[in-house]
C-alpha positions as CSV (number, residue, x, y, z in Angstrom):
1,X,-12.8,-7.8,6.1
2,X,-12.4,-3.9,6.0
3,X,-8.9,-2.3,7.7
4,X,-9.1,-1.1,11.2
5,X,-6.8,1.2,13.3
6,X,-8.1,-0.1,16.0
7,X,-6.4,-2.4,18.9
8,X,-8.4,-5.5,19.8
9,X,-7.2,-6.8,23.2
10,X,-3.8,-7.5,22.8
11,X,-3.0,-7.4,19.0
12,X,-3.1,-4.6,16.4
13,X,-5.5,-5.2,13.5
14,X,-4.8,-4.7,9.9
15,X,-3.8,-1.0,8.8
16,X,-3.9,-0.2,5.1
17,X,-2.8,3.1,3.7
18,X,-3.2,5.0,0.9
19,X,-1.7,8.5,0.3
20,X,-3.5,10.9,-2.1
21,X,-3.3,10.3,-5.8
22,X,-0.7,12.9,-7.4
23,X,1.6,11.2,-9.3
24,X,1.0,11.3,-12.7
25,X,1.9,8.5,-15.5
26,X,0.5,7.7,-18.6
27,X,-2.5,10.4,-18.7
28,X,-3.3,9.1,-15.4
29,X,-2.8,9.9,-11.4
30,X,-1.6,7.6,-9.2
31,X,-1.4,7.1,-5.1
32,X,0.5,4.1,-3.1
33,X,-1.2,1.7,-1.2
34,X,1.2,0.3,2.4
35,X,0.8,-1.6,5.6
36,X,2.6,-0.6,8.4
37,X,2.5,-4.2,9.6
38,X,2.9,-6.9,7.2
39,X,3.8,-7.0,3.0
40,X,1.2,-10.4,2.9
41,X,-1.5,-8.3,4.6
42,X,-1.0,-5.7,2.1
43,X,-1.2,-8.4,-0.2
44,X,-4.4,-9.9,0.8
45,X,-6.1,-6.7,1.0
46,X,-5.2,-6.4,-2.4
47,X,-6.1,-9.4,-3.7
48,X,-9.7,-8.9,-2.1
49,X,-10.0,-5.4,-3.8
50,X,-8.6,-7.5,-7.3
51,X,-5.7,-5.3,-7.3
52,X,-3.3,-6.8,-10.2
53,X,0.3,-8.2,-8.8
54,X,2.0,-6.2,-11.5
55,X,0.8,-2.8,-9.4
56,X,3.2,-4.3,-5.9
57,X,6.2,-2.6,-5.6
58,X,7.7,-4.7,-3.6
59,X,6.7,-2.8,-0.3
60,X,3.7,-1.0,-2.0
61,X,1.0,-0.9,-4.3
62,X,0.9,1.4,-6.8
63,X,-2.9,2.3,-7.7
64,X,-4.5,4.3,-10.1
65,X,-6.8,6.8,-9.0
66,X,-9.7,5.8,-9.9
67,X,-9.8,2.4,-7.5
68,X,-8.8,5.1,-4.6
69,X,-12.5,5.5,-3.1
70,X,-13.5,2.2,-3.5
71,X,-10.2,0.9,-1.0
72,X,-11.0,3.8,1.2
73,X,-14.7,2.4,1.2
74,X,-13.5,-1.3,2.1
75,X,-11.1,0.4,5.0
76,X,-7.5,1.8,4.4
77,X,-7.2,5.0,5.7
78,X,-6.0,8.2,3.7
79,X,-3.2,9.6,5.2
80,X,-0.4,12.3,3.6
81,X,2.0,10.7,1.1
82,X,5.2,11.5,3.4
83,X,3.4,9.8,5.8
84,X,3.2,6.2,3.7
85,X,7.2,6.4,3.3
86,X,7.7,7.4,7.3
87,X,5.3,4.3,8.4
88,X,7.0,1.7,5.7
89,X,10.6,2.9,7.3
90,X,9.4,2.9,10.9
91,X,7.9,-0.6,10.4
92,X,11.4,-2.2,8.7
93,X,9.2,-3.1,5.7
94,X,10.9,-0.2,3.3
95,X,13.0,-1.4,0.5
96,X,15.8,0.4,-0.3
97,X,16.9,1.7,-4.1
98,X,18.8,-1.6,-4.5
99,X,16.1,-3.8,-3.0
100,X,13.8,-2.0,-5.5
101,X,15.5,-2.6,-8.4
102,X,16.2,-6.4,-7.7
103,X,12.7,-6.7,-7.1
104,X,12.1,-5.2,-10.8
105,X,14.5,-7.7,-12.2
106,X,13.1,-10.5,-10.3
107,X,9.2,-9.4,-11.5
108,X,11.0,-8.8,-15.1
């Protein structure tokens, strides 16, 4: 199932994001991967692309560069990286700092 922007009748369809990759850790650049509609889309998409749990965030992936063209390739759309932290705040599915970190401990 690839991502779509578009509206079919009544009901949005899937949206992934990914934002472009220039974060670097490790000797490596990174990008984030959102929905704007649902954390167990996100994960689905994920899972599809074999996208290892340890890279979710907690409201995002976080991907190496590398896998970047082949998620564009199965449908998320690029879009600016202020962009990915606008959409995840406009759709109530950011976490704040503290959600982050409990997230980290629960993971840990």
């Amino acid at each position: 199932m690839r991502a779509s922007l578009e509206k079919s009748s009544s009901n949005w369809l899937l949206v992934i994001l990914i934002d472009q990759a220039r974060w670097w850790f490790n000797g490596r650049r990174w990008c984030h991967l959102i929905s704007d509609t649902s954390v167990e889309e996100l994960i689905d998409f994920a899972d599809r692309n074999e996208i290892q749990r340890r890279a979710f965030q907690g409201d995002h992936y976080d991907i190496p560069e590398e896998y970047r063209e082949r998620l564009i390739a199965d449908g998320a759309v690029e879009v600016e990286s202020r962009e990915v932290a606008r959409r995840l705040r406009a759709a109530g599915l950011r976490l704040s700092a503290e959600e982050r970190r409990a997230f980290r401990r629960q993971r840990s």
